[in-house]
VODREN-402490 format. One record per residue: x, y, z of N, C-alpha, C in turn; chain; residue in one letter. Coordinates in steps of 0.001 Angstrom, whole numbers. Layout:
residues N
SITE       n.X       n.Y       n.Z      ca.X      ca.Y      ca.Z       c.X       c.Y       c.Z   drenlo   gufi
SITE         X         Y         Z         X         Y         Z         X         Y         Z        A      A
...
This chain:
residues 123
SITE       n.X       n.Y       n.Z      ca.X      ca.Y      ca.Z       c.X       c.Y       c.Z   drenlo   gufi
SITE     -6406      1226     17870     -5186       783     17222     -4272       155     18255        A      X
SITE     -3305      -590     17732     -3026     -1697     18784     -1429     -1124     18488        A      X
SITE      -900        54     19610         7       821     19589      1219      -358     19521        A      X
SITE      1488     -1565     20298      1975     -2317     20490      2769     -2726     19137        A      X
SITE      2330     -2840     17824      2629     -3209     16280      3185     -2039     15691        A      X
SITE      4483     -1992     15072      5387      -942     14832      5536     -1413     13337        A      X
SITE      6222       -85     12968      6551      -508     11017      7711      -484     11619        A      X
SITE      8789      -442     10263      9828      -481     10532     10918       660     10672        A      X
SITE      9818      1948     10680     10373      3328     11319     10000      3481     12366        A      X
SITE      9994      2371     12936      9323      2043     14399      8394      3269     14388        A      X
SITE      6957      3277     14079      5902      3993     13954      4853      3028     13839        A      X
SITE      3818      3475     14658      2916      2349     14683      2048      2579     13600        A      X
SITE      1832       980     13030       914       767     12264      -563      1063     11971        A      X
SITE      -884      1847     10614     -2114      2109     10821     -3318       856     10431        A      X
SITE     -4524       999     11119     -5513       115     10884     -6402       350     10203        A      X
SITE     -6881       161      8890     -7792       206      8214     -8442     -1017      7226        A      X
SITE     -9549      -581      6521    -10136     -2034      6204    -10200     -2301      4955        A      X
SITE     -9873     -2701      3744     -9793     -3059      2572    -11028     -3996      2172        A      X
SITE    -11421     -3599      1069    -12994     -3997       484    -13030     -5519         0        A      X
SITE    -13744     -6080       704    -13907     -7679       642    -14637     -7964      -574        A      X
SITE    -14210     -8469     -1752    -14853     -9421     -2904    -15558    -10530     -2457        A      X
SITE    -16448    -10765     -2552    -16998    -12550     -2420    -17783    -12946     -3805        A      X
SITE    -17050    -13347     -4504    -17450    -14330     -5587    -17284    -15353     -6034        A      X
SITE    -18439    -15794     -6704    -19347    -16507     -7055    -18705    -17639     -8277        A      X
SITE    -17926    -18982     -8414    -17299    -19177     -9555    -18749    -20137    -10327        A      X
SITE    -18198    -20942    -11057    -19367    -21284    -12434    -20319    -22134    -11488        A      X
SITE    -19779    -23384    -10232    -20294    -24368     -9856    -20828    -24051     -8509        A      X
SITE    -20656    -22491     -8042    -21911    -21684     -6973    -20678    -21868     -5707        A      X
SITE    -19336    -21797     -5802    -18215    -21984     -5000    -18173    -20825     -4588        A      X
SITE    -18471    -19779     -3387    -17999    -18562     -3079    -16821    -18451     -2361        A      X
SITE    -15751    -17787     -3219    -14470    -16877     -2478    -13954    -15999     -2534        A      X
SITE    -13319    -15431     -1487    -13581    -14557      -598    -11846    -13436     -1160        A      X
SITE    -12025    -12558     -1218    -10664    -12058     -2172    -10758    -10656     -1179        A      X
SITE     -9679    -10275      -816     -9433     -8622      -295     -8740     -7797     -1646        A      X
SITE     -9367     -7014     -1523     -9161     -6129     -2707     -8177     -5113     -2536        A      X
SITE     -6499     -4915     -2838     -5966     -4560     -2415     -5476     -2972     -3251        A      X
SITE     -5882     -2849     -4649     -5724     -2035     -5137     -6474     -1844     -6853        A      X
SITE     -6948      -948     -6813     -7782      -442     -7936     -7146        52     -9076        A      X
SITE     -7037      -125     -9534     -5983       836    -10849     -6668      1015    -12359        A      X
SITE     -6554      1982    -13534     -7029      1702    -14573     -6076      1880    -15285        A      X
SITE     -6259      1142    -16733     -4108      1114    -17310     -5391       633    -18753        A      X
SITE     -5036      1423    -19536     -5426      1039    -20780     -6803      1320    -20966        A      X
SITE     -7550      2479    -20562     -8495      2332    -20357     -9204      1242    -19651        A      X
SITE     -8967       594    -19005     -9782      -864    -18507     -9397      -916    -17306        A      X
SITE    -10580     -1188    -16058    -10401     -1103    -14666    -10132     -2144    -14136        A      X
SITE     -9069     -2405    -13214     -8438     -3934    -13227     -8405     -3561    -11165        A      X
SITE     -9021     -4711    -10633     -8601     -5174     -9095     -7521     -5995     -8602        A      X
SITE     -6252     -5692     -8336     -5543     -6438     -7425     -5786     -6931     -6299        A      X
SITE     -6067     -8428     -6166     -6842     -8950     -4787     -5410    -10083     -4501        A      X
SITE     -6344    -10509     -3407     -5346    -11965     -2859     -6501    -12302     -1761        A      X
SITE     -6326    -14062     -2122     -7617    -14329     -1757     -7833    -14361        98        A      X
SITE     -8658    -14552       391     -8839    -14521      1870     -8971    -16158      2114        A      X
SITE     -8143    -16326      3163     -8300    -18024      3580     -8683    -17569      4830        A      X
SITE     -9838    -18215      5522     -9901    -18235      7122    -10965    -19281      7258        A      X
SITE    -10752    -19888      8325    -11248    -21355      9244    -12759    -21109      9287        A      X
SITE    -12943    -19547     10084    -13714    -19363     10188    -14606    -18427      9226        A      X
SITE    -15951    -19132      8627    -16732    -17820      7867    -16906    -16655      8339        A      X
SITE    -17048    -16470      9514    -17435    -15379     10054    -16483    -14481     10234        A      X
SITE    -15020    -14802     10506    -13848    -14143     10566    -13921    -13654      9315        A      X
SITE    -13377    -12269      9339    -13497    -11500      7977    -11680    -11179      8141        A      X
SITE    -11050    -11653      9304     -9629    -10183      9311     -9020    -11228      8657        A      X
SITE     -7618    -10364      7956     -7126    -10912      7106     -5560    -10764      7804        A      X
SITE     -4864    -11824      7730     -3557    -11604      8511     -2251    -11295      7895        A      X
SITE     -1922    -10333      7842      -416     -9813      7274       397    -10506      6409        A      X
SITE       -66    -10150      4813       656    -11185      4305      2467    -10413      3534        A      X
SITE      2816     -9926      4256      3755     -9466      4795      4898     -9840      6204        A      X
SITE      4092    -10623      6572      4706    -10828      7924      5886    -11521      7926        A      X
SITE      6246    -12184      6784      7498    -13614      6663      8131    -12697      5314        A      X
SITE      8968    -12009      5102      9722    -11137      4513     10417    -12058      3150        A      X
SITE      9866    -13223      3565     10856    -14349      2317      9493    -14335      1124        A      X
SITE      8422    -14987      1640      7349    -15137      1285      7198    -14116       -60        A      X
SITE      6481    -14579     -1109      6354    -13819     -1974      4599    -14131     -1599        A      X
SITE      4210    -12118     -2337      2692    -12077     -2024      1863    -12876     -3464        A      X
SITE       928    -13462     -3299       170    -14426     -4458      -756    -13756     -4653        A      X
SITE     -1163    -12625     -5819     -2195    -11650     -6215     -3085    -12304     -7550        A      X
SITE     -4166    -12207     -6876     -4992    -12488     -8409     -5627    -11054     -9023        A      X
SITE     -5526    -10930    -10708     -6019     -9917    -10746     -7190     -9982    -12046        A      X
SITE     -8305     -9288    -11580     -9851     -8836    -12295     -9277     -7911    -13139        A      X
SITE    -10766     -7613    -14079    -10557     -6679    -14684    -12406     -6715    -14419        A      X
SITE    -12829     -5605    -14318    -14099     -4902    -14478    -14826     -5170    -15662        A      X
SITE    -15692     -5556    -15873    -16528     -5501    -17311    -17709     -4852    -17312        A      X
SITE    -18250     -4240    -16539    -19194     -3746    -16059    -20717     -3792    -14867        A      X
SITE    -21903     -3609    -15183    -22356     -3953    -13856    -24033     -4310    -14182        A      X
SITE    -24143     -4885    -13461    -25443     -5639    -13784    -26573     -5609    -12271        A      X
SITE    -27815     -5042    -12158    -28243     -4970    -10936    -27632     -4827     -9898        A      X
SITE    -26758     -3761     -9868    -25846     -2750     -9201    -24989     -4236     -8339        A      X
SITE    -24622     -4521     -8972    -23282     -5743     -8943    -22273     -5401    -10164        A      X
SITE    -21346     -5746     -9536    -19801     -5163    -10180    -20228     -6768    -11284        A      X
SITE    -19829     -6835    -12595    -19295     -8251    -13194    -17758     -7619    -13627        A      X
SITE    -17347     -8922    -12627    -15730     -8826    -12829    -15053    -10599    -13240        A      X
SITE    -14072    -10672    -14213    -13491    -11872    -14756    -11965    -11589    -14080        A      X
SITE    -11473    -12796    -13630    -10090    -12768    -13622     -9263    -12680    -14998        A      X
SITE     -8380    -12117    -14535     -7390    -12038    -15690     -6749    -13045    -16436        A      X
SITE     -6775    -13818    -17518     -6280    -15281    -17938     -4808    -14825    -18500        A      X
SITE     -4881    -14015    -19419     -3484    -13384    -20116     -2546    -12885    -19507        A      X
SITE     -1640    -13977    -19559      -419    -13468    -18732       215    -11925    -19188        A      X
SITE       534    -11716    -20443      1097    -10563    -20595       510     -9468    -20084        A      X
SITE     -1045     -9412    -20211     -2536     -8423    -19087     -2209     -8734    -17846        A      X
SITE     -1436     -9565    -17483     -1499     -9290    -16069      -331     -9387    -15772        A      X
SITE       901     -9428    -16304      2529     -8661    -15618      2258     -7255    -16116        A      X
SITE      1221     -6850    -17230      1487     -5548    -17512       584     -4338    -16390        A      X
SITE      -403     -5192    -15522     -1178     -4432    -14508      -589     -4658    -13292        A      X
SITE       292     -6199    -13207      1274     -6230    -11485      2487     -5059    -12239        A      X
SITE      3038     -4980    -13336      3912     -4259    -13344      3335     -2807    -12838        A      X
SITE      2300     -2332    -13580      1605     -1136    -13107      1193     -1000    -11467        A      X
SITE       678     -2108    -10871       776     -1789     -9033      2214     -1360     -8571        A      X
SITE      3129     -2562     -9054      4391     -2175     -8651      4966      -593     -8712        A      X
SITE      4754       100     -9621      5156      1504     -9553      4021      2547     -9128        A      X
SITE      3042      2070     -8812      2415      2341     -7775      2975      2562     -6690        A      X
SITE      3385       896     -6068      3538      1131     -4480      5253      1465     -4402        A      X
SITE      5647      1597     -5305      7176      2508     -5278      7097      3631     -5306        A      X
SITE      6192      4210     -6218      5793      5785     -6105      5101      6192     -4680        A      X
SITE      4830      5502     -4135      3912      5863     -2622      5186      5489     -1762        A      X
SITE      6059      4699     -1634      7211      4321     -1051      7593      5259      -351        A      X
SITE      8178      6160     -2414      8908      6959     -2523      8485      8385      -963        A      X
SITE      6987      8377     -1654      6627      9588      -666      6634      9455       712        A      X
SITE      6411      8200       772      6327      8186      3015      7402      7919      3499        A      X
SITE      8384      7215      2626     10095      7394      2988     10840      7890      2207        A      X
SITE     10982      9124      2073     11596      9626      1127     13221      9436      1860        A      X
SITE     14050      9454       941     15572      8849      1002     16276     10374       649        A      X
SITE     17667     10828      1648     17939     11488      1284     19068     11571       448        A      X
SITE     19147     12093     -1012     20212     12303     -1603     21308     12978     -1799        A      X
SITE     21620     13431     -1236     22763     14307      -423     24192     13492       -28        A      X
């Protein structure tokens, strides 16, 4: 871990690796999506990704898309349909209302996890 990179409780950042998508669109185009969160909301299993851009194929790291605080993050989101020769078949989400109603669902996600690693005191 590269002690040097701090959050903003000046605590250094942890390093771990988030599960790389590479799929396949109709015309044999493969791209490359980090999978940032799993969730199920309605019975139905839905992936929050954002796609991976890099120069290089071989480069897999993905660079902080966090880093520019203005920047809004650009998430695409799947939904699971099931699995076929132990391959996930997953469709992006077309329906907008299906998909503010599953970013709405990450969102209180990562507020509820917020909540717990900085908890705020009310006092």
């Amino acid at each position: 871990m590269n002690d040097d990179i701090q959050n903003r409780n000046n605590e250094p950042y942890e390093e771990y690796e988030l599960p790389l998508l590479r799929i396949e669109d109709e015309e044999g185009n493969e791209m490359n999506y980090v999978c940032l969160q799993e969730l199920e909301l309605n019975s139905k299993k839905y992936l929050i990704t954002m796609e991976m851009e890099s120069e290089d194929e071989e480069d897999e790291t993905l660079e902080n898309p966090f880093a520019d605080e203005e920047d809004e993050l650009e998430v695409f989101v799947f939904i699971e349909e099931g699995e076929e020769n132990g391959n996930r078949i997953i469709s992006i989400v077309e329906d907008d209302d299906e998909f503010n109603a599953v970013v709405e669902a990450w969102n209180k996600i990562i507020e509820n996890e917020s909540e717990h690693t900085n908890p705020t005191n009310t006092q």
